[in-house]
VOKE-622932 format. One record per residue: residue in one letter; z, x, y of N, C-alpha, C in turn. Coordinates in Angstrom, 3 decimals. Layout:
['A',[Z,X,Y],[Z,X,Y],[Z,X,Y]]
...
//
This chain:
['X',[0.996,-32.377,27.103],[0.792,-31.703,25.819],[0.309,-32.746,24.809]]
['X',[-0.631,-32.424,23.679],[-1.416,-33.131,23.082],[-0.584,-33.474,22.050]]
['X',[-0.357,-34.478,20.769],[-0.040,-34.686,20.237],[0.199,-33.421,18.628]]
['X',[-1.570,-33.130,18.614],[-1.194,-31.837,17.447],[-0.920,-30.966,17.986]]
['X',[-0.481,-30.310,19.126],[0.203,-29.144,19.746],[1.749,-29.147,19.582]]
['X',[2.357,-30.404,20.055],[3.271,-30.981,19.698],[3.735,-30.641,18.325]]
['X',[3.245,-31.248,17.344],[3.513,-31.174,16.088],[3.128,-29.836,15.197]]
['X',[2.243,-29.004,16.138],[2.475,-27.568,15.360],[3.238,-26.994,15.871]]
['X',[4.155,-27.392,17.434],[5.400,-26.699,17.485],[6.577,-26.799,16.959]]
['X',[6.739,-28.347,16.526],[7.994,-28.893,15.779],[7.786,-28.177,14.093]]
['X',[7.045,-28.123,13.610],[6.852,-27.126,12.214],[6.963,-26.206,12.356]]
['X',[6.550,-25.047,13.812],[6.849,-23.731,13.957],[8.118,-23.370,14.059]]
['X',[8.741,-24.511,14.862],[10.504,-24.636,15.084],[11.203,-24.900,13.901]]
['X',[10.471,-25.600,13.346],[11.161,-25.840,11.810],[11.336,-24.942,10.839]]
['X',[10.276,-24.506,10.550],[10.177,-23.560,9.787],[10.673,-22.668,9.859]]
['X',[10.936,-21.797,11.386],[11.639,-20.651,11.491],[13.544,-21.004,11.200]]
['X',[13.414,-21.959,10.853],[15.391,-22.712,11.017],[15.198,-22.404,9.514]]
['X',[14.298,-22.463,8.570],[14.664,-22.505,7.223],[14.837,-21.334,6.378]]
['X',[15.546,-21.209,5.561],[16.176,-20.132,4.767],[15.944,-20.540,3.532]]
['X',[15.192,-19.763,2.913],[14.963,-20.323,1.107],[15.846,-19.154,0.223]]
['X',[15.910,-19.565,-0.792],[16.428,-18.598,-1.810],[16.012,-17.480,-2.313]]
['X',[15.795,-16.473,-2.553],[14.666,-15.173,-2.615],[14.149,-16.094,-4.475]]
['X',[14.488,-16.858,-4.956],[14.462,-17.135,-6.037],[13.448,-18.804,-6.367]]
['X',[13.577,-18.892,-4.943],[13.218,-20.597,-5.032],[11.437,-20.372,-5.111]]
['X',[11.094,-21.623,-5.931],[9.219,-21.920,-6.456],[9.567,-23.290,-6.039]]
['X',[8.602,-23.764,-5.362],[8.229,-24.981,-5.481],[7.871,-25.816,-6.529]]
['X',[8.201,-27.063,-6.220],[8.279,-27.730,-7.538],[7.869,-29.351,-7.330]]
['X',[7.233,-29.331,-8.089],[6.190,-30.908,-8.283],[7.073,-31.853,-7.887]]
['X',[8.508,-31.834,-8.251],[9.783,-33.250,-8.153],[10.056,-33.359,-6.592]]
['X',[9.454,-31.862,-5.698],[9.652,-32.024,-3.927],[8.603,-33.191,-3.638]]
['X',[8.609,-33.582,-2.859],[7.389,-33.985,-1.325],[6.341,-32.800,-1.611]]
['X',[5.434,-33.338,-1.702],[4.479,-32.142,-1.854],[4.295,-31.462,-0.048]]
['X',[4.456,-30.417,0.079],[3.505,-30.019,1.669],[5.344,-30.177,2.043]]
['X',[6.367,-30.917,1.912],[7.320,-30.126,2.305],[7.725,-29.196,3.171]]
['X',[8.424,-29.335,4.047],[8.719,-27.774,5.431],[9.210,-26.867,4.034]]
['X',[9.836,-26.517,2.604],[10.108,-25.652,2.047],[9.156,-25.037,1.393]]
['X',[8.204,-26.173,1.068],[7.109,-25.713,0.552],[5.866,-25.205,1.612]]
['X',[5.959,-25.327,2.512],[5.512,-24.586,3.903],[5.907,-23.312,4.094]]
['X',[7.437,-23.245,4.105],[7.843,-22.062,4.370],[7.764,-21.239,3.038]]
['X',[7.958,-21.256,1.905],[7.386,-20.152,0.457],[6.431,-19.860,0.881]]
['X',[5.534,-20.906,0.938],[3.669,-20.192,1.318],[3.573,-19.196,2.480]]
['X',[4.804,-19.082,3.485],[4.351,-18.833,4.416],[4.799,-17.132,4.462]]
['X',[6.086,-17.197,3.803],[6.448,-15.882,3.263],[5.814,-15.446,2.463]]
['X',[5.207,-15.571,1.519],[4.110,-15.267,0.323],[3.008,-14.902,1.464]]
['X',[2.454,-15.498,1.890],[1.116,-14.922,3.113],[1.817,-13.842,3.532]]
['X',[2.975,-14.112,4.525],[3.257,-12.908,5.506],[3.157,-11.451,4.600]]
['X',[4.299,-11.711,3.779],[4.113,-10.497,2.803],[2.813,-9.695,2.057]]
['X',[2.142,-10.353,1.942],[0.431,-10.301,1.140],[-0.074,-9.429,2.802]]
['X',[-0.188,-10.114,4.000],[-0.556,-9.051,4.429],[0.073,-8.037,4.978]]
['X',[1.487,-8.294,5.061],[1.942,-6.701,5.538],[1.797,-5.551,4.398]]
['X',[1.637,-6.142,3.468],[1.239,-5.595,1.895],[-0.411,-5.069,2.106]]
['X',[-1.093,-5.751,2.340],[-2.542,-5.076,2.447],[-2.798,-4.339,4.103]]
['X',[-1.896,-4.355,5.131],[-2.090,-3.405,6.256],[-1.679,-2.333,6.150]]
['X',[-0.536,-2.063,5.331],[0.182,-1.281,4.732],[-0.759,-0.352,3.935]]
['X',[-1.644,-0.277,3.075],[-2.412,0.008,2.645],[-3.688,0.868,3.017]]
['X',[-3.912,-0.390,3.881],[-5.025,-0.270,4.774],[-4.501,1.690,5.710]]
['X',[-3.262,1.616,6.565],[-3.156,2.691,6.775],[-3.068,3.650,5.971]]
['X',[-2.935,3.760,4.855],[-2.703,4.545,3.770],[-3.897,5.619,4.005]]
['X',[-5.493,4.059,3.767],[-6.366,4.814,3.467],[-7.245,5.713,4.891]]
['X',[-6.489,5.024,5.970],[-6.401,5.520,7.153],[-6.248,7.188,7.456]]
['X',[-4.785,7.138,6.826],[-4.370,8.508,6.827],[-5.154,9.727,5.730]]
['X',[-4.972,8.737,4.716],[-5.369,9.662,4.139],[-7.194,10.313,3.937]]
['X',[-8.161,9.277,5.090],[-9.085,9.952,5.055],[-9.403,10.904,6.552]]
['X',[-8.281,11.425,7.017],[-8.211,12.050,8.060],[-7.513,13.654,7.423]]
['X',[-6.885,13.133,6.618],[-6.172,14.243,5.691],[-7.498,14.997,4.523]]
['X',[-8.435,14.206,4.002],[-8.935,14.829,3.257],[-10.500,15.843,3.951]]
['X',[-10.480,16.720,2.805],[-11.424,18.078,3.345],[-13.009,17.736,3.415]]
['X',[-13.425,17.384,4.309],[-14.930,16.685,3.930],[-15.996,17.662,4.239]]
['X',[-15.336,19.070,3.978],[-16.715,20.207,3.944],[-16.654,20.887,3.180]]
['X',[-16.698,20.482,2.143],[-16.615,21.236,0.599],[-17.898,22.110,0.623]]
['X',[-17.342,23.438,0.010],[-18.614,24.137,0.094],[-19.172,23.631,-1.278]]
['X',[-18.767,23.258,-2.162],[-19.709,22.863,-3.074],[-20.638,21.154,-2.999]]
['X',[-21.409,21.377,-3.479],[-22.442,20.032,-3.577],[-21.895,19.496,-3.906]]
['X',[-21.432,19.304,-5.150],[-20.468,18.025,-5.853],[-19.674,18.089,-5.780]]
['X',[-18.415,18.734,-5.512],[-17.503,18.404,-4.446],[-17.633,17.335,-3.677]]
['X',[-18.057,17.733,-2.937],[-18.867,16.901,-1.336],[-19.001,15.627,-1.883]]
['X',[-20.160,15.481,-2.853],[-20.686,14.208,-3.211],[-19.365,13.746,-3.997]]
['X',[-18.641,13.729,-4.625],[-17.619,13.280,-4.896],[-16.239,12.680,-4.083]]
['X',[-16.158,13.943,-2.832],[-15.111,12.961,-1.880],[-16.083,11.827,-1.136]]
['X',[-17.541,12.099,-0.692],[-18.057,11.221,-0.190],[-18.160,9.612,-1.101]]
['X',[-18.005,10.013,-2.406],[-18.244,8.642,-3.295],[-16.771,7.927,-3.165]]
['X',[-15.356,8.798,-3.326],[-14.083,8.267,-3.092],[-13.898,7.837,-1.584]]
['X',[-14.624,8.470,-0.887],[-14.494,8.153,0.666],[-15.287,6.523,0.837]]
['X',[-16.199,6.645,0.019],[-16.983,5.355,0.482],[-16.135,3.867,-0.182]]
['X',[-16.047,4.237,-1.199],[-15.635,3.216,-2.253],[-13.545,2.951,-1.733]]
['X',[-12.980,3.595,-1.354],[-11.931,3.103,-0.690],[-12.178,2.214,1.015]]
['X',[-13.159,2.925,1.888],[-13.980,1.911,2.840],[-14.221,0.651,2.636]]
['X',[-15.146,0.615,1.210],[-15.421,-0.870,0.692],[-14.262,-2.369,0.228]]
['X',[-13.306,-1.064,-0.156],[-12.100,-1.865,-0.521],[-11.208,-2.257,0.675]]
['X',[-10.857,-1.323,1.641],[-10.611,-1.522,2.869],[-11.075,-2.742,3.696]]
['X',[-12.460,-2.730,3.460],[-13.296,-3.896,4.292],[-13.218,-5.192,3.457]]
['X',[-13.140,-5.250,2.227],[-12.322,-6.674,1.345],[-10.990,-6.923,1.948]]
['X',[-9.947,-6.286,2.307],[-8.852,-6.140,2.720],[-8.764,-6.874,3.713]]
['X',[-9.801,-6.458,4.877],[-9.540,-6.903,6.391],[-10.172,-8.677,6.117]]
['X',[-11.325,-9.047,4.801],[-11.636,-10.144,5.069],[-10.424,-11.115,4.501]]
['X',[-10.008,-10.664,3.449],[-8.890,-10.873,2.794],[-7.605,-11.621,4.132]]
['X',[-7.389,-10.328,5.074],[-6.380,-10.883,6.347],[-6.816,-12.118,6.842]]
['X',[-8.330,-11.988,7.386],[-8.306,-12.523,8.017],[-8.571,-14.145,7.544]]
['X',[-8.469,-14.166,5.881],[-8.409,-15.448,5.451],[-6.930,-15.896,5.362]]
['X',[-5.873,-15.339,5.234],[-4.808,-15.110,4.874],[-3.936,-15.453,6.973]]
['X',[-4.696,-15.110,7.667],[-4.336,-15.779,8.864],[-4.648,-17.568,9.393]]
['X',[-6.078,-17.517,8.486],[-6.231,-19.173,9.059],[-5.651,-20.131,8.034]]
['X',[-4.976,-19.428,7.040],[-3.763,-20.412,6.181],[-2.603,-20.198,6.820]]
['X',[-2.055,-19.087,7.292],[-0.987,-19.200,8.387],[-1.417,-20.207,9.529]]
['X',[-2.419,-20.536,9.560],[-2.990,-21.240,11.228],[-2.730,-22.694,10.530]]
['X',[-3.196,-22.622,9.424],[-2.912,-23.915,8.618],[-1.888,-24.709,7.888]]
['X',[-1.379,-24.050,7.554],[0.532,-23.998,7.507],[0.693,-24.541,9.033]]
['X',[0.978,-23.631,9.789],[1.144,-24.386,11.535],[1.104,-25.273,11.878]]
['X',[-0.182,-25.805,11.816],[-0.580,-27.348,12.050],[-0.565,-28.228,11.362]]
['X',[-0.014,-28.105,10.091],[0.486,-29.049,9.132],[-0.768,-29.726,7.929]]
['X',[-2.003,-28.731,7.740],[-2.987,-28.675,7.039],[-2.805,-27.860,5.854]]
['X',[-2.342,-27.149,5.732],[-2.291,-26.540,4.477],[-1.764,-27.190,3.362]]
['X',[-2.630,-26.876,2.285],[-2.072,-27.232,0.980],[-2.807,-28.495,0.780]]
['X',[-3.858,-28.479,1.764],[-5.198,-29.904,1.125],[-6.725,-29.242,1.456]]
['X',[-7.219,-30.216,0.576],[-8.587,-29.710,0.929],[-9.368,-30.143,2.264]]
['X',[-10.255,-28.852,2.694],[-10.672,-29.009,3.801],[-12.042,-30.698,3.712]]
['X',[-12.220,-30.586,3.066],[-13.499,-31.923,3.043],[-13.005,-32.891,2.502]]
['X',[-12.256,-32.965,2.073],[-11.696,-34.330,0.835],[-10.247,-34.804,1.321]]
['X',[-9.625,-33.869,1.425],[-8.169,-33.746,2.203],[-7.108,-34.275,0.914]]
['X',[-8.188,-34.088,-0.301],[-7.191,-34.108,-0.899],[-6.175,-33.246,-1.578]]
['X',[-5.110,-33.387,-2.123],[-3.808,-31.773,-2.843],[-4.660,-31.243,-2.918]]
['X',[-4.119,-29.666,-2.984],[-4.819,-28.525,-3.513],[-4.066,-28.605,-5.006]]
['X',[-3.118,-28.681,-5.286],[-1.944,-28.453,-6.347],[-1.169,-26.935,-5.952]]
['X',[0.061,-27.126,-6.190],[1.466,-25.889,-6.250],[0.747,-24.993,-7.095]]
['X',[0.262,-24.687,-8.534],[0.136,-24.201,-9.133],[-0.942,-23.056,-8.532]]
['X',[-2.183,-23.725,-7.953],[-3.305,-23.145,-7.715],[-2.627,-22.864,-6.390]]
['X',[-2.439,-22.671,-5.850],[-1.698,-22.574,-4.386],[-1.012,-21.109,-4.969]]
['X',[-0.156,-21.272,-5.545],[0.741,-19.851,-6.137],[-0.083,-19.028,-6.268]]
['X',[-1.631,-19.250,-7.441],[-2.417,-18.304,-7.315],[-2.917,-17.673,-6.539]]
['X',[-3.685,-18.428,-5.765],[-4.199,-17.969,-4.372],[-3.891,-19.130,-2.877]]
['X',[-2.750,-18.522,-2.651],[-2.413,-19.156,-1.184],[-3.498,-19.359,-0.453]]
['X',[-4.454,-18.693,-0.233],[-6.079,-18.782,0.903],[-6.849,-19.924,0.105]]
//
């Protein structure tokens, strides 16, 4: 076994041992990148997307539920404009996951929370904003 395989299992092991406070923020006075500050980010991701799949079926259901043979014209053109424009948002959603997975991938391997070209901090602050 390779060395970073290794070490994204000892963080995966780690991380799952840790228990934070429903209350705890990271804070500049830690180790920056921290296993606690690993694990906030990592609950903040998880949640964000069970939060947007969640959704995602919503609009699932509910465009199986709605009447898409309106006898009127505008009718029609109207669920077709709500039909399209929840699609669009839907499809932000899925790119949204699937950015929101390679920071989970990155968290893992002990990359997250620097920049990809520079490698240098991202900062806590901007991180809170947008974890991806």
């Amino acid at each position: 076994m390779d060395a970073a395989k290794k070490n994204q299992q000892t963080t995966k092991t780690q991380l799952s041992e840790i228990e934070l406070d429903k209350n705890y923020k990271p804070s500049a006075s830690e180790e920056y990148m921290c296993l606690k500050h690993l694990k906030f980010f990592q609950q903040k991701l998880l949640e964000w997307r069970k939060n947007l799949l969640v959704e995602s079926e919503r609009t699932l259901s509910s465009l199986t539920d709605k009447h898409l043979q309106e006898p009127d014209d505008t009718d029609r053109a109207a669920n077709e404009s709500d039909t399209s424009f929840e699609l669009r948002t839907r499809e932000r959603y899925f790119k949204l996951i699937n950015k929101i997975d390679k920071a989970l991938l990155k968290i893992e391997n002990g990359t997250y929370g620097y920049c990809d070209e520079t490698g240098d901090e991202i900062g806590l602050k901007r991180l809170e904003a947008r974890p991806v």
